[in-house]
C-alpha positions in Angstrom: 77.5 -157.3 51.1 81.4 -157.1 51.5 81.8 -153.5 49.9 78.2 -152.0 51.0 79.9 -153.4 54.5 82.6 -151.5 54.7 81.2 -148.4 53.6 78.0 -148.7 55.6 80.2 -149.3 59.4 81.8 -146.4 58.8 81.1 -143.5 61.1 79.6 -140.2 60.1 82.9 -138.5 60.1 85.0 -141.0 58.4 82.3 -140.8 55.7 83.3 -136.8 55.2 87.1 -137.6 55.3 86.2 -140.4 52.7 84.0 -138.2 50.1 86.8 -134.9 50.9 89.8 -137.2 49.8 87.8 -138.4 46.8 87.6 -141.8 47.8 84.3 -142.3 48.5 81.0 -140.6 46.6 78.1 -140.1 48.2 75.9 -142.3 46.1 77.9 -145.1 46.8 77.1 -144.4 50.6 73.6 -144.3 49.9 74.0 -147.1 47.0 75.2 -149.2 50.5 72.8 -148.2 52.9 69.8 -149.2 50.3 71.7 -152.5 50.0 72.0 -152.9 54.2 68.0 -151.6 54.4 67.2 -154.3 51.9 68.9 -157.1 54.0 68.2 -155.8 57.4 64.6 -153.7 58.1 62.8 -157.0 57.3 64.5 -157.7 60.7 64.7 -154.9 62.5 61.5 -153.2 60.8 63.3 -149.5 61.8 61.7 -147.6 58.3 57.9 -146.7 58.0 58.4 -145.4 54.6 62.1 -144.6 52.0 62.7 -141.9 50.1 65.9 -143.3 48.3 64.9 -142.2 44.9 65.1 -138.7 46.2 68.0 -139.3 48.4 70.1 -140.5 44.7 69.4 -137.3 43.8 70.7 -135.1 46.3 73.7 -137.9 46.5 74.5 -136.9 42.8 74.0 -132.9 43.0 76.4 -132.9 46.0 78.7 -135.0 44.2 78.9 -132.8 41.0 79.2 -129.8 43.3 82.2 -131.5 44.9 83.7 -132.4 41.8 83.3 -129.0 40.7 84.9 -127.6 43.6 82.6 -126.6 45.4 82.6 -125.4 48.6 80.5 -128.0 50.7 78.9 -127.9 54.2 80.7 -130.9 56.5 78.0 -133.3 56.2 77.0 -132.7 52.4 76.1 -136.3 51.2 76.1 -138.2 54.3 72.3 -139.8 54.8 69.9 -140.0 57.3 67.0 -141.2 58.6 64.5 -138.9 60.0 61.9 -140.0 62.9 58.3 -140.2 61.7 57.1 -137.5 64.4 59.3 -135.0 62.5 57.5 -132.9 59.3 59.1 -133.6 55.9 57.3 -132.2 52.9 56.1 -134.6 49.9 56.7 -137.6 52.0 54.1 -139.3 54.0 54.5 -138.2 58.0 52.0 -140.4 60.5 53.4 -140.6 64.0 53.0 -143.9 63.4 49.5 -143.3 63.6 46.6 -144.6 61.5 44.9 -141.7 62.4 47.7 -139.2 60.0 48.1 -141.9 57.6 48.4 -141.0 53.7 49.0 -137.2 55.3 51.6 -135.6 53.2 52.7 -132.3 54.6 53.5 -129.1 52.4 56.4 -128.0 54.3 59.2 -129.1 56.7 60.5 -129.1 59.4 62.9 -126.4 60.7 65.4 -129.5 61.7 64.5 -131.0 58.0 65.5 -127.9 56.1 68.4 -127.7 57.7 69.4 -131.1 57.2 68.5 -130.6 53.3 70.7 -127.1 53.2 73.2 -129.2 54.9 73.0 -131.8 51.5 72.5 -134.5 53.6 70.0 -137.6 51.6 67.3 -138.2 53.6 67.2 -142.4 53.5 63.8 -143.1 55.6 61.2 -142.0 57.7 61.4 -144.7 61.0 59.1 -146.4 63.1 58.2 -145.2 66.9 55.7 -145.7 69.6 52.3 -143.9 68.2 52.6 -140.1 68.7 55.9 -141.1 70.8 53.6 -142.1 73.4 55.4 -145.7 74.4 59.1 -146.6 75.4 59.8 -150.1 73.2 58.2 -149.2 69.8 55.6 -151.7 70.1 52.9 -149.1 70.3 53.2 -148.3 66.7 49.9 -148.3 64.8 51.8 -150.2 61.9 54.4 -152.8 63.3 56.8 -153.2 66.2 60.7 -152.5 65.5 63.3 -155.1 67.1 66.5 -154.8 68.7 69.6 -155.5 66.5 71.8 -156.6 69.3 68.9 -159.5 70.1 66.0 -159.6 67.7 64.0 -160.8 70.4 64.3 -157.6 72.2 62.7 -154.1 71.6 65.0 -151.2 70.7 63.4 -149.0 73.3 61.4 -145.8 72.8 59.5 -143.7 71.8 62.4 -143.4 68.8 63.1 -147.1 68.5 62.9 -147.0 65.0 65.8 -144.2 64.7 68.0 -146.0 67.0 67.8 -149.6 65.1 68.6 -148.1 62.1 71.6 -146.2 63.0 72.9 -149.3 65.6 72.0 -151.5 62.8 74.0 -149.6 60.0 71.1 -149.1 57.9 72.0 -145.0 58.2 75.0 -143.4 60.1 72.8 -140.8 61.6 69.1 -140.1 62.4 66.6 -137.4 64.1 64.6 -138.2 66.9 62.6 -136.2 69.3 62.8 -136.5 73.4 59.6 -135.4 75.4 61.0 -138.0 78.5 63.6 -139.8 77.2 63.1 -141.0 73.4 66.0 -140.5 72.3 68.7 -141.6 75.3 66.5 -144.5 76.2 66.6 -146.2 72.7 69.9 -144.9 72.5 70.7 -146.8 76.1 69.2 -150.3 74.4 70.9 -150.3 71.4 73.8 -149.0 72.3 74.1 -145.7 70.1 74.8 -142.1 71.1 71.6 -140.3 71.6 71.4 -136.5 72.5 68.5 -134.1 73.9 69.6 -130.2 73.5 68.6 -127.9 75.9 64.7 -127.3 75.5 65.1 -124.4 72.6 68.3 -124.9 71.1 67.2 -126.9 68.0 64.0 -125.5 66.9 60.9 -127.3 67.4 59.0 -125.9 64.3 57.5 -129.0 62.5 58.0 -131.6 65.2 54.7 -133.2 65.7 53.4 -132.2 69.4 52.9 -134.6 72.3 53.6 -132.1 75.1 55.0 -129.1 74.1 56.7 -127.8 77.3 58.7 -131.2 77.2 59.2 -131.9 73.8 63.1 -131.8 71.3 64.7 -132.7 68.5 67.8 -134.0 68.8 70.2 -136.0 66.9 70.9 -139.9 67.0 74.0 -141.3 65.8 77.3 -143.9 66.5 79.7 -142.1 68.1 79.7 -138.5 70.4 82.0 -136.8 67.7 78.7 -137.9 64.6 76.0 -136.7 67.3 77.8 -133.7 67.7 78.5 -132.9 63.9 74.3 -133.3 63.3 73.7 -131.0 66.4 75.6 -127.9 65.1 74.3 -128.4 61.9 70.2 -128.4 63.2 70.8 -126.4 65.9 70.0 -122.7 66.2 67.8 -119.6 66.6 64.6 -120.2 64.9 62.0 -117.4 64.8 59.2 -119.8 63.5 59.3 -121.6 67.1 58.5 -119.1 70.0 60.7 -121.3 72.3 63.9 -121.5 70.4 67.0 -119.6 72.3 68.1 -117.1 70.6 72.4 -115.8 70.5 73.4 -119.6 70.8 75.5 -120.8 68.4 76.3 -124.2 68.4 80.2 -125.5 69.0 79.4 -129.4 69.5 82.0 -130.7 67.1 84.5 -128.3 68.7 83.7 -130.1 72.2 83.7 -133.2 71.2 87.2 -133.2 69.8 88.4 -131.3 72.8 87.2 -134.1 74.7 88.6 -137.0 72.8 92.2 -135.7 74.3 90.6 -137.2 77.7 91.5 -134.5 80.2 88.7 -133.5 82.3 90.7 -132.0 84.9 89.0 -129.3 86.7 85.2 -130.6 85.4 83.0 -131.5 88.7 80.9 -134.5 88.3 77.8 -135.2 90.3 76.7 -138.8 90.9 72.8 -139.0 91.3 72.8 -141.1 94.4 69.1 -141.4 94.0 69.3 -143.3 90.5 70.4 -147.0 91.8 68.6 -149.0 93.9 65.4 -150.9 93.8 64.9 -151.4 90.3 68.1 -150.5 88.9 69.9 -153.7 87.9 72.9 -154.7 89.3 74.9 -154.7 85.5 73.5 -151.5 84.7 75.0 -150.3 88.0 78.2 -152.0 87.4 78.5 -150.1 84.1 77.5 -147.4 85.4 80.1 -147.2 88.0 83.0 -148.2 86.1 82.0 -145.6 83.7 81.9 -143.1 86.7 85.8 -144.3 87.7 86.8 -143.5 84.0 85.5 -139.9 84.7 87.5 -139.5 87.8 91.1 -141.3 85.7 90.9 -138.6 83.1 91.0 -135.7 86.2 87.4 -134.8 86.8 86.2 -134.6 90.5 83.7 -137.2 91.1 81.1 -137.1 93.6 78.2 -138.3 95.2 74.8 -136.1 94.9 72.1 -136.3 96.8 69.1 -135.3 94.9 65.7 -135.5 96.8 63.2 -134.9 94.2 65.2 -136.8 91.4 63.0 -139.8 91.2 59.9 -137.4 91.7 60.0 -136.6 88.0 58.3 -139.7 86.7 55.3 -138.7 89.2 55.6 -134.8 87.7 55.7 -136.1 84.5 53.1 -138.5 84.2 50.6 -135.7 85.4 51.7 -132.8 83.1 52.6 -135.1 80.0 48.8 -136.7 79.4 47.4 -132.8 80.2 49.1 -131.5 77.7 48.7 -135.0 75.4 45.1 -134.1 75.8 45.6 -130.3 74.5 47.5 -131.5 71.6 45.7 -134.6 70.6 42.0 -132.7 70.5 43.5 -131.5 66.6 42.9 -134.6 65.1 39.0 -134.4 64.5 38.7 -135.9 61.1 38.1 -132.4 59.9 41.2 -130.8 58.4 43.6 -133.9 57.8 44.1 -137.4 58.0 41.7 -140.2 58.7 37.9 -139.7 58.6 35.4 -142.4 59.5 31.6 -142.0 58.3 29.4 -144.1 60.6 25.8 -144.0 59.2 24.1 -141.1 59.4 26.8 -138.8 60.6 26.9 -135.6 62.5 30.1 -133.6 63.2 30.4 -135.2 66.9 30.2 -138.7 66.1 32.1 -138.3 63.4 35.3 -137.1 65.4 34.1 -140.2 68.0 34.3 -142.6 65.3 37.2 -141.2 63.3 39.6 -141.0 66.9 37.9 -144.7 68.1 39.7 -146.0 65.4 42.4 -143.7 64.3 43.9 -143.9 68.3 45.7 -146.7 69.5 45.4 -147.9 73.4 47.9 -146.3 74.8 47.4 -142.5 73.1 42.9 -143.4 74.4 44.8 -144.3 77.8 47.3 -140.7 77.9 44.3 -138.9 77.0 41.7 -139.6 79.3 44.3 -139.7 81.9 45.0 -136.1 80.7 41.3 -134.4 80.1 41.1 -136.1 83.8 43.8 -134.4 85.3 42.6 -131.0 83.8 38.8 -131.7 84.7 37.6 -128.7 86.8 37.5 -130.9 90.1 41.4 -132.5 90.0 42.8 -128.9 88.3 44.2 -127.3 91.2 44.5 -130.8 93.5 46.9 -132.5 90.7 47.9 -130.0 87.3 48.7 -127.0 89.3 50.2 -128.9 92.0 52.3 -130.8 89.7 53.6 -127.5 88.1 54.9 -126.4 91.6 56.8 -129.6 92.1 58.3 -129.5 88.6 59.6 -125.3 90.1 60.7 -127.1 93.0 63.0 -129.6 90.7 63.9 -127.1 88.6 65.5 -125.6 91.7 67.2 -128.4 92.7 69.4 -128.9 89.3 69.8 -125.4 89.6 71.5 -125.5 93.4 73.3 -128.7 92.1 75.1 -126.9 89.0 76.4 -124.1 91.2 78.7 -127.1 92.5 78.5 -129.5 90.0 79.3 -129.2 86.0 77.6 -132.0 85.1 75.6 -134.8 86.9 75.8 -138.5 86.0 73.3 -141.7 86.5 72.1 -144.7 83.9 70.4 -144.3 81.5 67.8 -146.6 81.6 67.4 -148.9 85.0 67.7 -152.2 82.9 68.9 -153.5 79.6 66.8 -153.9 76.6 63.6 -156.7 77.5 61.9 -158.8 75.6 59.0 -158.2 73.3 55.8 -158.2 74.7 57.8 -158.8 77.8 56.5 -155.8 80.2 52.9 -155.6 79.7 51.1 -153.6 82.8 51.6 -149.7 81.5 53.0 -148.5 84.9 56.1 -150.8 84.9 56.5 -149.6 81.4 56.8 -145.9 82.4 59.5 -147.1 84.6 61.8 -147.3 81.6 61.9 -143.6 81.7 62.8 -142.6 85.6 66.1 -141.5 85.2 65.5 -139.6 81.6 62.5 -137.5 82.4 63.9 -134.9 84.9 65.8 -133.3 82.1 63.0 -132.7 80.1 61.2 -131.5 83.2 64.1 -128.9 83.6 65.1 -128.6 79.9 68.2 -129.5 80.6 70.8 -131.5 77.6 71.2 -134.4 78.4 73.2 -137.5 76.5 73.2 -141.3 76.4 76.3 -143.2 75.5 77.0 -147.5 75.5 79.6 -147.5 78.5 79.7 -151.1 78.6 77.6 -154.6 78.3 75.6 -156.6 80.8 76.4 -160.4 81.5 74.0 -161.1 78.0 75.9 -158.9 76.0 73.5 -156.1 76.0 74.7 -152.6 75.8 74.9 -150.4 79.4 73.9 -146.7 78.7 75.3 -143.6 81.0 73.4 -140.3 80.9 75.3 -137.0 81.2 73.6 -133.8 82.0 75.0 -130.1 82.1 73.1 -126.9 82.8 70.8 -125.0 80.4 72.9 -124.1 77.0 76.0 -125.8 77.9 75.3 -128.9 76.0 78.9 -128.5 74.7 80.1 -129.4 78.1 78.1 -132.6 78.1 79.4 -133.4 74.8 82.9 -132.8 75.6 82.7 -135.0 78.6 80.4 -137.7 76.9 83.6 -137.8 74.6 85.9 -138.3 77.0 84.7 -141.1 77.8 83.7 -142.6 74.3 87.5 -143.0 74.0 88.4 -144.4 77.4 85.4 -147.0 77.1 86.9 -147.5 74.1 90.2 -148.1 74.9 89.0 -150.6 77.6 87.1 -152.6 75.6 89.4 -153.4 72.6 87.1 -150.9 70.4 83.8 -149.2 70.4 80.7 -150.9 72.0 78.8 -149.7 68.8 80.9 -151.8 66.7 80.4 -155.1 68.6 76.4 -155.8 67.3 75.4 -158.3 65.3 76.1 -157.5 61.5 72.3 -158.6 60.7 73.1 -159.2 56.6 75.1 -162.3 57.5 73.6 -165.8 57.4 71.8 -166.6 60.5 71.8 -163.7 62.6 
């Protein structure tokens, strides 16, 4: 493993540098990750399906075009994995689901196409809770993933299987999507760099729907400066999604390296005071706090923020999410695609019972009747529409606290990663998400980023949030303080898991 090792802990960006000075090819990146997937997803069990047959092939056309000389988008030849909720056409695409297994879509993916125009190899398709619906990865219909800082541990989710593989150095980058925190929670237990855009800066065109109003793609990687390289290259005006922003161009990269100076003077930070507390552990808060005094060393203006209808969000969300859960998951009727289950004598309506009894796992049965419930004609007005006002009234609040704040701060998660099959009643498990889901609520950006470990030597996560369409200003800042974690901690938190391929771990 000694030369797929040192090839496969390099970041995103030292891969370019490496395959720009001719030192490094692109199929000998993928050649190394094959050989790290081989030795560590029967661990960490991140991949539903590989596609490294095709992924050799893109490796080689982008290393004759470079050898040509060839002018090459930044991340030509640098691999990734893409979520399983996210559209790629001729490979299978389930949710995790049995009830999409064997489904093979015909197109892709706005996000996908521009990862393949970008030349980037497409590794794996990873694992995540069914339909994202879950926040460990242990509600997949096909297997659980584990955490690669404790195998013992889940990796978080919906996008567990995303955030393994990258943490685990099975791919230096990887898509997820975020409808309440499934890409910054994992991010937060694995201690990787997850990102959700504003709500219509990366297109949402062939992401599979769990509620539409809440759902993003967004990238998962290392390091700020690798997240930020995949968002400018998936982000953008798409006129296939009626949501996506249009006049945006993305500038991440350009943040991110402003940032890594580490002056923030000037840049007002808001400290949700509402995120601590009961339930918030006492490391996480430590973290979370040291983090916050890094912030104000570099010249930004930290503060306390009182936010009254913060921890609201969970309540909000866990009334509009299963509505519009319900909506979405009435599509999969045995009809059209995907599974179909013939019980004796069928007609059309026990068909769709039979084929969604068994194609559903427990948690998507338990989102949907909480949803139809919630939109039934008697609990419309009394908990949908009165939700909707609530979610107004938060809006209003981030939008009051950005006229004195740049960007607010809080954990990312309330604890470290838990055991496996530790947290079983479903409430405690929606927990996970408190401090993630008012972003989505607001479409806000939002990042995650390891600022530390707890007393087991589990990584800490710290969310940033900026206002609508400045997610270069959370990146900037989010990169900021990559380096001074970084500087306090003898290296980056990223770099202190396990390296799974060696004997015994």
């Amino acid at each position: 493993m000694s030369g797929a090792e040192e090839i496969v802990t390099l970041t995103a960006s030292q891969m370019v540098k490496a395959m720009q000075k001719g030192d490094l090819s692109s199929r000998q990146i993928v050649e190394a990750e094959l050989e790290t997937a081989k030795a560590v997803d029967p661990k960490t069990q991140s991949y539903l399906a590989t596609c490294f047959n095709s992924a050799f092939m893109v490796a080689d056309a982008v290393d004759q075009a470079r050898a040509l000389g060839q002018q090459l988008p930044d991340l030509a030849g640098v691999p990734i994995a893409i979520k399983d909720m996210i559209v790629t056409k001729g490979v299978e695409t389930t949710a995790a689901s049995k009830i999409l297994k064997g489904w093979v879509p015909p197109y892709d993916a706005t996000a996908v196409g521009k990862v393949k125009e970008n030349g980037m190899p497409i590794l794996a398709k990873t694992n995540l809770d069914e339909f994202a619906q879950g926040s460990s990865t242990e509600n997949s219909a096909f297997h659980p993933t584990f955490n690669p800082w404790d195998l013992e541990r889940v990796p978080g989710g919906s996008g567990g299987g995303s955030a393994a593989a990258v943490s685990s150095f099975e791919s230096p980058l990887a898509l997820g999507t975020d409808t309440g925190g499934s890409i910054r929670q994992p991010a937060s237990f694995t201690g990787s760099v997850g990102m959700k855009p504003t709500y219509g800066r990366v297109s949402r065109f062939g992401a599979i729907s769990m509620a539409s109003s809440l759902d993003q793609i967004g990238p998962c990687a290392r390091t700020v400066e690798d997240a930020a390289m995949l968002f400018d290259a998936i982000a953008g005006y798409d006129p296939k999604d009626s949501t996506s922003i249009p006049g945006c161009e993305p500038a991440a990269l350009k943040a991110a390296l402003e940032g890594k100076r580490g002056d923030l003077s000037g840049i007002r930070v808001g400290i949700i005071s509402e995120a601590s507390g009961e339930g918030f552990s006492k490391d996480v808060m430590d973290g979370f706090l040291r983090g916050a005094n890094l912030l104000s060393s570099m010249g930004a203006k930290v503060e306390e923020k009182s936010f009254p209808h913060f921890l609201h969000g969970i309540q909000i969300y866990y009334v509009l999410m299963p509505a519009e859960v319900s909506s979405n998951m009435s599509r999969y009727d045995g009809m059209r695609y995907g599974l179909r289950v013939m019980p004796p004598d069928a007609t059309a309506s026990s068909m769709m019972a039979a084929t969604r009894e068994e194609g559903f796992g427990p948690e998507v049965k338990r989102r949907i009747m909480l949803g139809t419930y919630v939109l039934s004609s008697s609990q419309y007005e009394k908990m949908y529409a009165a939700a909707q006002k609530v979610r107004t009234v938060l809006i209003e609040d981030f939008k009051k606290a950005f006229q004195s704040f740049d960007v607010l701060i809080c954990p990312t998660s309330p604890t470290t990663a838990f055991k496996a099959g530790e947290v079983e009643d479903p409430v405690t498990m929606y927990k996970n998400d408190i401090a993630t889901i008012p972003a989505n609520l607001a479409g806000l950006p939002a990042i995650s980023l390891p600022v530390g470990l707890d007393d087991l030597g589990l990584p800490i996560g710290f969310q940033i949030m900026a206002d609508r369409k400045k997610d270069e200003l959370a990146f900037k800042v989010a990169s900021a303080l990559e380096e001074a974690v970084s500087r306090e901690n003898d290296g980056p938190i990223w770099n202190k898991v396990p390296r799974l391929w060696k004997s015994g771990e």
